[in-house]
mmCIF file as gemmi writes it, N, C-alpha and C atoms, coordinates in Angstrom:
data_model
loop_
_atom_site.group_PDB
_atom_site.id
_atom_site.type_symbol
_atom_site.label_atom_id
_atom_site.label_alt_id
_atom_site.label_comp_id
_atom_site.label_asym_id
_atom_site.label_entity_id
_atom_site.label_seq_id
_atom_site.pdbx_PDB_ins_code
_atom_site.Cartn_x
_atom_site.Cartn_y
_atom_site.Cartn_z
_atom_site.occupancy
_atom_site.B_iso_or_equiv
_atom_site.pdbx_formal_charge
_atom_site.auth_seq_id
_atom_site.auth_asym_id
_atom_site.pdbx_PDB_model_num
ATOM 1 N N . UNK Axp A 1 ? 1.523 -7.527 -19.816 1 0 ? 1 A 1
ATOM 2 C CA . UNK Axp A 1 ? 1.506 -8.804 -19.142 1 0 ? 1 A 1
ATOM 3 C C . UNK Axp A 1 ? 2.824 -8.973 -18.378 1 0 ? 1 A 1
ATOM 4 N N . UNK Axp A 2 ? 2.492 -9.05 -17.259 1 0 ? 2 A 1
ATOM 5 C CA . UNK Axp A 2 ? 3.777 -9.219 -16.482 1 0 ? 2 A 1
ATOM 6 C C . UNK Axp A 2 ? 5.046 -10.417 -16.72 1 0 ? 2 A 1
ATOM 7 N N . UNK Axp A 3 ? 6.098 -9.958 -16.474 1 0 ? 3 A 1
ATOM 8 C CA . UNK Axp A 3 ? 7.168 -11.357 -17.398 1 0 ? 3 A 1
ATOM 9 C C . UNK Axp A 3 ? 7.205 -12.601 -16.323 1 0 ? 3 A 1
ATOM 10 N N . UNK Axp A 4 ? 7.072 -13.73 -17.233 1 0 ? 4 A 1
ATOM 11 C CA . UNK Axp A 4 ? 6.721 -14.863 -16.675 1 0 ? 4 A 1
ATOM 12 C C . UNK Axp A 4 ? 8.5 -15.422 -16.01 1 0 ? 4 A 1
ATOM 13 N N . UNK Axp A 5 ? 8.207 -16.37 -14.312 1 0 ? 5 A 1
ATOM 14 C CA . UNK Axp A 5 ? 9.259 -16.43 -13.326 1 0 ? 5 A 1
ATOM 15 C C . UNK Axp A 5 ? 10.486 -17.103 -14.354 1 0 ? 5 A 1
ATOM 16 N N . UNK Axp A 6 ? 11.78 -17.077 -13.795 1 0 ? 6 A 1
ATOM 17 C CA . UNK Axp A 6 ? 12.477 -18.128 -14.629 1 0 ? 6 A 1
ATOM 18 C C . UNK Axp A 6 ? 13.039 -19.283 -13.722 1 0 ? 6 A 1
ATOM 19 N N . UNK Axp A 7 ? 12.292 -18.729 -12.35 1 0 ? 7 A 1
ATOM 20 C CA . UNK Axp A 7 ? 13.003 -20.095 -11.239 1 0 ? 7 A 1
ATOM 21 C C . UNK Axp A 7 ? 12.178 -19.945 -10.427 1 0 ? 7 A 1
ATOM 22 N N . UNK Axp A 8 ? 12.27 -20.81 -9.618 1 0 ? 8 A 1
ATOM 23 C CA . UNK Axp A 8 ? 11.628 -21.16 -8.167 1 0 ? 8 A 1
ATOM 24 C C . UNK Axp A 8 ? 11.91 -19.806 -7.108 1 0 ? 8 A 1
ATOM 25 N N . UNK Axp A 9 ? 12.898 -19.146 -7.271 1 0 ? 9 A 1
ATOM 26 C CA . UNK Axp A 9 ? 13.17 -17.876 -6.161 1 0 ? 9 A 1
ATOM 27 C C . UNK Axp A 9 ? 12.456 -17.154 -6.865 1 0 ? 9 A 1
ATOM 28 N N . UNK Axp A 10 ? 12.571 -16.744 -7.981 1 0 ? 10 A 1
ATOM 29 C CA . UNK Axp A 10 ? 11.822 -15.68 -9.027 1 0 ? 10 A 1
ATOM 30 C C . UNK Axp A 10 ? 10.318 -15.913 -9.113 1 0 ? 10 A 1
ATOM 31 N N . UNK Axp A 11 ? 10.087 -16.662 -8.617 1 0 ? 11 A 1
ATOM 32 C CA . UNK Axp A 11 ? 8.577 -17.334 -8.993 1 0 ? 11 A 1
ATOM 33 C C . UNK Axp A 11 ? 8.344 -16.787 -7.223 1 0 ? 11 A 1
ATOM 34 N N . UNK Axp A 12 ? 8.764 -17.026 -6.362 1 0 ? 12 A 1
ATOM 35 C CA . UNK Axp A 12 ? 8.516 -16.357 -4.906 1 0 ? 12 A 1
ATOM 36 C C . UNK Axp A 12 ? 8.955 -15.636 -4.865 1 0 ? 12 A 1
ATOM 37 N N . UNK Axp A 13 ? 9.733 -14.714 -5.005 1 0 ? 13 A 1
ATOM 38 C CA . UNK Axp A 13 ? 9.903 -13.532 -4.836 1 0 ? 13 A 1
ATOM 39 C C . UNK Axp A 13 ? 8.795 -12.714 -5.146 1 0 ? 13 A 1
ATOM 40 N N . UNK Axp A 14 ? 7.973 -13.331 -6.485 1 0 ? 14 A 1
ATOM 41 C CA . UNK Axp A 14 ? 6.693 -12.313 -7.032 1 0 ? 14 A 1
ATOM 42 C C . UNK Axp A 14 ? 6.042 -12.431 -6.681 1 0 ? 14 A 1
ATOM 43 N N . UNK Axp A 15 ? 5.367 -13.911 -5.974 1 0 ? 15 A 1
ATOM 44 C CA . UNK Axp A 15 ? 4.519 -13.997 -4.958 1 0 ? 15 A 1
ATOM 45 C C . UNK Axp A 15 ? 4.49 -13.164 -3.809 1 0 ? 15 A 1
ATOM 46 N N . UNK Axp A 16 ? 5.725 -13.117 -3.464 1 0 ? 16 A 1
ATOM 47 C CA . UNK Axp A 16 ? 5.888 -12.445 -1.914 1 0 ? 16 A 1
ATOM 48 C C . UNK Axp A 16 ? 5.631 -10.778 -2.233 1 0 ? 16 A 1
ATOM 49 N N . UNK Axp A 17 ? 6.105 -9.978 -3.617 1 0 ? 17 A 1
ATOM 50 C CA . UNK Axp A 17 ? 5.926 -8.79 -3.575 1 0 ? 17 A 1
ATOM 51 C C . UNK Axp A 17 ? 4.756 -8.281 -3.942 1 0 ? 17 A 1
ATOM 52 N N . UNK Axp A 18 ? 3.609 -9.481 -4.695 1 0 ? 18 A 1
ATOM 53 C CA . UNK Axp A 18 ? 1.903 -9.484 -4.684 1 0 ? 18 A 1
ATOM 54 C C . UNK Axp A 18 ? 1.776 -9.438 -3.277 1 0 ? 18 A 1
ATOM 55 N N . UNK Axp A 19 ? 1.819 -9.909 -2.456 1 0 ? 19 A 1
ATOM 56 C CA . UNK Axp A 19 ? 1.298 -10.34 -0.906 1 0 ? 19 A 1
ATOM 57 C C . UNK Axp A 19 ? 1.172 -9.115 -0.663 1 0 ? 19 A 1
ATOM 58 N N . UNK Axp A 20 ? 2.67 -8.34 -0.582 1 0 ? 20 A 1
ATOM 59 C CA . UNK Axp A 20 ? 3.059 -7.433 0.237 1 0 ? 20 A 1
ATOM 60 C C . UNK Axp A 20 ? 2.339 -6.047 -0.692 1 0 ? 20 A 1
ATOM 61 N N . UNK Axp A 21 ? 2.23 -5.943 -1.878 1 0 ? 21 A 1
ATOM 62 C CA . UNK Axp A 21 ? 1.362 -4.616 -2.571 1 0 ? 21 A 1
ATOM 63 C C . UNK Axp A 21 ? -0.387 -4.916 -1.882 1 0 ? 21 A 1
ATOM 64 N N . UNK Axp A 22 ? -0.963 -6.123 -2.08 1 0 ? 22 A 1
ATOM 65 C CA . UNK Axp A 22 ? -2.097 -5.899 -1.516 1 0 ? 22 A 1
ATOM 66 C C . UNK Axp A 22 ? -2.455 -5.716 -0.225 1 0 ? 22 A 1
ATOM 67 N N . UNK Axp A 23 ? -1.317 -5.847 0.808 1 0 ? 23 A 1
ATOM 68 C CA . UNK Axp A 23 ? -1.26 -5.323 2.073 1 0 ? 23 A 1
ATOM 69 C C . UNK Axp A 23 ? -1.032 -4.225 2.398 1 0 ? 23 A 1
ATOM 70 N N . UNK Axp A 24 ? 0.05 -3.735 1.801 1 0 ? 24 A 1
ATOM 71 C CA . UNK Axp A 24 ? 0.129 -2.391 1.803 1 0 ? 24 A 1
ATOM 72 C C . UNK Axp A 24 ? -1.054 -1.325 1.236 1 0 ? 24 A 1
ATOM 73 N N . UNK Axp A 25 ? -1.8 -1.922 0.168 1 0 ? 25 A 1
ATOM 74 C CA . UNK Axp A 25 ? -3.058 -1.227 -0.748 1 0 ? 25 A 1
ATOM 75 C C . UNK Axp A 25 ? -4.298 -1.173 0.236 1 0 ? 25 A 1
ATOM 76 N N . UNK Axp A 26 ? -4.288 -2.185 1.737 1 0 ? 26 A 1
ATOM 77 C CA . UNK Axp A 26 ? -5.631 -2.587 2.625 1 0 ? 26 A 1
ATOM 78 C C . UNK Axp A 26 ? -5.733 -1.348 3.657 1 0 ? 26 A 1
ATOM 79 N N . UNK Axp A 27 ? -7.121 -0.956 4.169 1 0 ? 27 A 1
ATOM 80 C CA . UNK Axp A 27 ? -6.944 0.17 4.922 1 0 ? 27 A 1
ATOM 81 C C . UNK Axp A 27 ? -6.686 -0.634 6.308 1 0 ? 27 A 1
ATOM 82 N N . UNK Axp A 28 ? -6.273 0.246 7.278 1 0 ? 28 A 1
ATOM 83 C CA . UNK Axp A 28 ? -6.447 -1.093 8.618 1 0 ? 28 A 1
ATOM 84 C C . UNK Axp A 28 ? -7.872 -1.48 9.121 1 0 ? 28 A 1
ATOM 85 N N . UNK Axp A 29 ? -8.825 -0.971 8.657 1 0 ? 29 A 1
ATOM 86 C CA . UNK Axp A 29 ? -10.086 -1.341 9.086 1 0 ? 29 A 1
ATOM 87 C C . UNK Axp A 29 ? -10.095 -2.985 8.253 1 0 ? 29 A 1
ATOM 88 N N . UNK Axp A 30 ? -9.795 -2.927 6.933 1 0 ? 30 A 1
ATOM 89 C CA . UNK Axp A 30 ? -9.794 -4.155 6.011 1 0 ? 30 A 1
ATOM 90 C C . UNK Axp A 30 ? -8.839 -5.437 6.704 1 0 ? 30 A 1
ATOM 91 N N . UNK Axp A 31 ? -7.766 -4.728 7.396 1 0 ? 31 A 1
ATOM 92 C CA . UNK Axp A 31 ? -6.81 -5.554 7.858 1 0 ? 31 A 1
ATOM 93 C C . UNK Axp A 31 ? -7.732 -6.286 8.959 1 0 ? 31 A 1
ATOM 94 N N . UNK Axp A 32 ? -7.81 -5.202 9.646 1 0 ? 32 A 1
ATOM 95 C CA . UNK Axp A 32 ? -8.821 -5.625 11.684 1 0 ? 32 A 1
ATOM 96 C C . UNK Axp A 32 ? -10.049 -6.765 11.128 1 0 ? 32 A 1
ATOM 97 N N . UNK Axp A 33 ? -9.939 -6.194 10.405 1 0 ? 33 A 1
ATOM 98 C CA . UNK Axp A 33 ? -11.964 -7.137 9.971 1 0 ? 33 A 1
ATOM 99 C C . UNK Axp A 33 ? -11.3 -8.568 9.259 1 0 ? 33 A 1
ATOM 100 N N . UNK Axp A 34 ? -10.152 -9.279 8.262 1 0 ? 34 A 1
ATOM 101 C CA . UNK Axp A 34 ? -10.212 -10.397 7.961 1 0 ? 34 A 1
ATOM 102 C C . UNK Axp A 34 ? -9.036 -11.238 9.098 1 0 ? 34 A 1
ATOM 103 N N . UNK Axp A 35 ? -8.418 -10.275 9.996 1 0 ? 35 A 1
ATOM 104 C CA . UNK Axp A 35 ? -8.02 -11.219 11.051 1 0 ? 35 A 1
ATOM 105 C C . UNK Axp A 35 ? -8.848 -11.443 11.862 1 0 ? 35 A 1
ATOM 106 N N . UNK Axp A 36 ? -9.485 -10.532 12.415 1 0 ? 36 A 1
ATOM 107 C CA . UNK Axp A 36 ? -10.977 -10.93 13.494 1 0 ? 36 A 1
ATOM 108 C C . UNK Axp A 36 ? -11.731 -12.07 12.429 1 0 ? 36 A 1
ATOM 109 N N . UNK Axp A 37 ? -12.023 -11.948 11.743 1 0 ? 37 A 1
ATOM 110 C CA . UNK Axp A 37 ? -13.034 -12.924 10.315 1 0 ? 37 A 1
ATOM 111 C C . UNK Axp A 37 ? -12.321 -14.423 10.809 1 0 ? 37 A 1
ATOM 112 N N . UNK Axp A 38 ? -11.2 -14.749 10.925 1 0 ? 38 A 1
ATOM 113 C CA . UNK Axp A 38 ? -9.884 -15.62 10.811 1 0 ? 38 A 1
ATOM 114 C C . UNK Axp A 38 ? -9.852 -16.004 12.341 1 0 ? 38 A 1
ATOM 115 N N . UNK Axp A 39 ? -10.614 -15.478 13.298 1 0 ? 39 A 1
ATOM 116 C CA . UNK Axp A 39 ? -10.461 -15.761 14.384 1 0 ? 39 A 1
ATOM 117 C C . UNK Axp A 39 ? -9.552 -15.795 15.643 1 0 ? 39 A 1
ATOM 118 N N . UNK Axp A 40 ? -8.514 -14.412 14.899 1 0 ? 40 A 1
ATOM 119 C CA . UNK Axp A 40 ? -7.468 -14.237 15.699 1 0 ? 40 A 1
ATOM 120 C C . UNK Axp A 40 ? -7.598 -12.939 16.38 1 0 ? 40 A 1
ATOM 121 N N . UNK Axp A 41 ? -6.731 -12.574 17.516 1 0 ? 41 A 1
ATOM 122 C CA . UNK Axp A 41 ? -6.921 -11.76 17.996 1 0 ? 41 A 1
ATOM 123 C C . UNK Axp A 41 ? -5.708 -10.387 17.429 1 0 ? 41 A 1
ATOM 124 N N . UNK Axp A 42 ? -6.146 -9.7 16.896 1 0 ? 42 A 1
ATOM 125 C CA . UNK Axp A 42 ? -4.961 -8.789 16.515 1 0 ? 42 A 1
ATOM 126 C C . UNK Axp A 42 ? -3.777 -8.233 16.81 1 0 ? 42 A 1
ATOM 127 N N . UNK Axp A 43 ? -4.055 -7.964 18.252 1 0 ? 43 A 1
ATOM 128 C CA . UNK Axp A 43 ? -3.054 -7.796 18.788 1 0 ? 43 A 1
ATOM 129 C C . UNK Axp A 43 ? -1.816 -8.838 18.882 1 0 ? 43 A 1
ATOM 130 N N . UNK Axp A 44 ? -2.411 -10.262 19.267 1 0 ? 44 A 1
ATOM 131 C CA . UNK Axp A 44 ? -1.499 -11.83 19.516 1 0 ? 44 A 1
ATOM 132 C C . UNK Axp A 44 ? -0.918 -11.325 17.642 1 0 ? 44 A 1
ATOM 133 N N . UNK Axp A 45 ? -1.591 -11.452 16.935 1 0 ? 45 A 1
ATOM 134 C CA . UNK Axp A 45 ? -1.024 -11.281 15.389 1 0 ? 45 A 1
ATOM 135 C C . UNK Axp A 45 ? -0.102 -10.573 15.171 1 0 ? 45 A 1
ATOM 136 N N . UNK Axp A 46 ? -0.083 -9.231 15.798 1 0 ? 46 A 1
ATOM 137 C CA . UNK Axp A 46 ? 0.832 -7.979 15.549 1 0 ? 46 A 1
ATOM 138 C C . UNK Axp A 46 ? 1.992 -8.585 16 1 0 ? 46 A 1
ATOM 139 N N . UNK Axp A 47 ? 1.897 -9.159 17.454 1 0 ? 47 A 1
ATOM 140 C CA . UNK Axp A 47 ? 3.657 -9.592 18.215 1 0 ? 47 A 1
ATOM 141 C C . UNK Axp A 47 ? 3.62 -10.546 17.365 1 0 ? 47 A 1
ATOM 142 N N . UNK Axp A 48 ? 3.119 -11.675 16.543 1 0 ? 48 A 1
ATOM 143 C CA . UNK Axp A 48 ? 3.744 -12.608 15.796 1 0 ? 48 A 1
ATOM 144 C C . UNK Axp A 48 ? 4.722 -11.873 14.406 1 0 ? 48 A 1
ATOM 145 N N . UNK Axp A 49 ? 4.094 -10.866 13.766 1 0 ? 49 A 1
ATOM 146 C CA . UNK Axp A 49 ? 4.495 -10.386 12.711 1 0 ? 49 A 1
ATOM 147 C C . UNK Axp A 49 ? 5.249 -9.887 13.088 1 0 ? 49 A 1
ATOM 148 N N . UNK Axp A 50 ? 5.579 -8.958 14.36 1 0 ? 50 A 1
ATOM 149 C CA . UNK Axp A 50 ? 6.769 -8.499 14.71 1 0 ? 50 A 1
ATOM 150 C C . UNK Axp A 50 ? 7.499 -9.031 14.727 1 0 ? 50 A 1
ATOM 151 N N . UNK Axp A 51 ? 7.605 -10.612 15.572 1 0 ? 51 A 1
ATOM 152 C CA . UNK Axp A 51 ? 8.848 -11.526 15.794 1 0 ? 51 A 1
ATOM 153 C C . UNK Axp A 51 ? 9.318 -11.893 14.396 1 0 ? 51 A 1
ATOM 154 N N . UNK Axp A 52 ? 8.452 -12.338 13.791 1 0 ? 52 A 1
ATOM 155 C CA . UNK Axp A 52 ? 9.142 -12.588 12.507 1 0 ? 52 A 1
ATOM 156 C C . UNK Axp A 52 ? 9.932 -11.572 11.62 1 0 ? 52 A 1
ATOM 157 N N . UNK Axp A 53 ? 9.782 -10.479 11.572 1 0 ? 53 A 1
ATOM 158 C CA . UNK Axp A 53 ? 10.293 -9.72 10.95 1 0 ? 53 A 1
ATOM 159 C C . UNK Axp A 53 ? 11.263 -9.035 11.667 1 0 ? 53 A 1
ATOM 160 N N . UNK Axp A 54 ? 11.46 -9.321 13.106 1 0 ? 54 A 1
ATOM 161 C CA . UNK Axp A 54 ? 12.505 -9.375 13.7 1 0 ? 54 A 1
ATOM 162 C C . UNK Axp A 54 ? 14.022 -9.925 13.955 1 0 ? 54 A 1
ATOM 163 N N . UNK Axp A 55 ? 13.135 -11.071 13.565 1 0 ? 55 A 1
ATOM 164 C CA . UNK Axp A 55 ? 14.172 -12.231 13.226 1 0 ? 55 A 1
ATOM 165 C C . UNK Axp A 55 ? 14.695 -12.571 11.828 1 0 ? 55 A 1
ATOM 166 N N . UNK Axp A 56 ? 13.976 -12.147 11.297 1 0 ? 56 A 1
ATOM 167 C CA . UNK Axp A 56 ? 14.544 -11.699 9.456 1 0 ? 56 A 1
ATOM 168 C C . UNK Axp A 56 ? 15.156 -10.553 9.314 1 0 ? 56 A 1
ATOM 169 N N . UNK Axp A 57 ? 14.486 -10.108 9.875 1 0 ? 57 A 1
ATOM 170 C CA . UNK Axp A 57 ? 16.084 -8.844 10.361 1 0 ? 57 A 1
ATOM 171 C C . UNK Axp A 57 ? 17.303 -9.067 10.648 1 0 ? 57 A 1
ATOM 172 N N . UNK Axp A 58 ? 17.625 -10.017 12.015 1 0 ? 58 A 1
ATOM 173 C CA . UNK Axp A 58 ? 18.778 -10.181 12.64 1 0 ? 58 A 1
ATOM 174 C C . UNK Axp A 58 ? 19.351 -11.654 11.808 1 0 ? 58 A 1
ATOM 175 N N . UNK Axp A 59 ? 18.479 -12.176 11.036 1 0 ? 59 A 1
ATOM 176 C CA . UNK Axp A 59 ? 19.362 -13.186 10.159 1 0 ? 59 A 1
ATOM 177 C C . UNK Axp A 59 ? 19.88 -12.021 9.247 1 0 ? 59 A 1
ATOM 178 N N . UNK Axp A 60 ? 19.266 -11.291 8.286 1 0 ? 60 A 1
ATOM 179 C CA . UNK Axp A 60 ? 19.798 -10.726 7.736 1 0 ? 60 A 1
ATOM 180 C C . UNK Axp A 60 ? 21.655 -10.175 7.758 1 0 ? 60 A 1
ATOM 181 N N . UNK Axp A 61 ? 21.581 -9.325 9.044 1 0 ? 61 A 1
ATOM 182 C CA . UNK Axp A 61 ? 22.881 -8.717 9.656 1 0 ? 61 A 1
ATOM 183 C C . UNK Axp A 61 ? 23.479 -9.782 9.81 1 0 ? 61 A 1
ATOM 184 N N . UNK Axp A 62 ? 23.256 -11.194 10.039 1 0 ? 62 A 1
ATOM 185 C CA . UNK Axp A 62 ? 24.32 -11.936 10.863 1 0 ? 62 A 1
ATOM 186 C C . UNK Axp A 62 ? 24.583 -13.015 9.315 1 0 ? 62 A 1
ATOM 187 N N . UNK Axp A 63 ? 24.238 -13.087 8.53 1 0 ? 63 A 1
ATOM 188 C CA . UNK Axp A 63 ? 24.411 -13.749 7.236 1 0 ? 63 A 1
ATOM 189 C C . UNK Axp A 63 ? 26.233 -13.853 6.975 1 0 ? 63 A 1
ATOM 190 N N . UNK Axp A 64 ? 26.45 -12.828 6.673 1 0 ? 64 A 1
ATOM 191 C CA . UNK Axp A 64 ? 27.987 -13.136 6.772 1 0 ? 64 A 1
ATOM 192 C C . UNK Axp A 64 ? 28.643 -13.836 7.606 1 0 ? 64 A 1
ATOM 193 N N . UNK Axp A 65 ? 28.031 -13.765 9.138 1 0 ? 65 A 1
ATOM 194 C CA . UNK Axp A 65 ? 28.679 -15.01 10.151 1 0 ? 65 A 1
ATOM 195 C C . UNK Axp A 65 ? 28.469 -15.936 9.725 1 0 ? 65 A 1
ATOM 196 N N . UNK Axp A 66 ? 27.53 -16.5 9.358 1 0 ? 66 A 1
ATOM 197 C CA . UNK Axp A 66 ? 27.052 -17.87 8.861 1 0 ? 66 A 1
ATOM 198 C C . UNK Axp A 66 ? 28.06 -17.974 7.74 1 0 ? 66 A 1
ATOM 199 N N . UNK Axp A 67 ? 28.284 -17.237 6.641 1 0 ? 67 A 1
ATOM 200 C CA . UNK Axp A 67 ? 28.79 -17.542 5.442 1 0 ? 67 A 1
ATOM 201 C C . UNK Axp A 67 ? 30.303 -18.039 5.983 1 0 ? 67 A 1
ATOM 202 N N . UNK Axp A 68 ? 30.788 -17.146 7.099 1 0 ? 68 A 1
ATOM 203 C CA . UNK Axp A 68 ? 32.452 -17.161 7.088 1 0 ? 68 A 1
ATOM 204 C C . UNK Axp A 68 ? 32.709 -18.813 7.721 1 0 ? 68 A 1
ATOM 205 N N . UNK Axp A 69 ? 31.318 -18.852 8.328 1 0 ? 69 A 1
ATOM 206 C CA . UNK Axp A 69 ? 31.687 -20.832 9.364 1 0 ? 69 A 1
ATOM 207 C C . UNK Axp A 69 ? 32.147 -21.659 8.293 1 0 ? 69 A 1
C-alpha cells in the first residue's frame, strides 16, 4: 500500500507523478483518440504542452533570480 501524503506538496507531487506514469504507460494512438474524444485538435494541444513546459523550464533556471530580489 502506497505511504499515505504528509502535506499538501506531498499529496501533489503524487498526484502529479500518477498523471505522468499513466501518460507515459498510453500508446499515442490512446493519446490521439481521448484528445480528439475532448474535442481538441492535437496539434493546437501539442504547442500548448510545449509552452508550458517551456516555461517551467525557464522558471526553473531563473529561480535563483527571483530568490536573490
Amino acid at each position: 500500500m502506497p505511504k499515505k501524503p504528509e502535506s499538501y506538496e506531498e499529496e501533489l507531487e503524487a498526484i502529479m507523478f500518477a498523471l505522468a506514469e499513466s501518460v507515459a504507460e498510453a500508446s499515442d494512438e490512446e493519446i490521439l483518440e481521448e484528445t480528439r474524444s475532448q474535442g481538441e485538435d492535437p496539434t493546437e494541444a501539442v504547442g500548448r504542452v510545449r509552452n508550458v513546459l517551456l516555461n517551467a523550464a525557464k522558471a526553473y533556471r531563473q529561480r535563483r533570480l527571483r530568490e536573490a530580489d
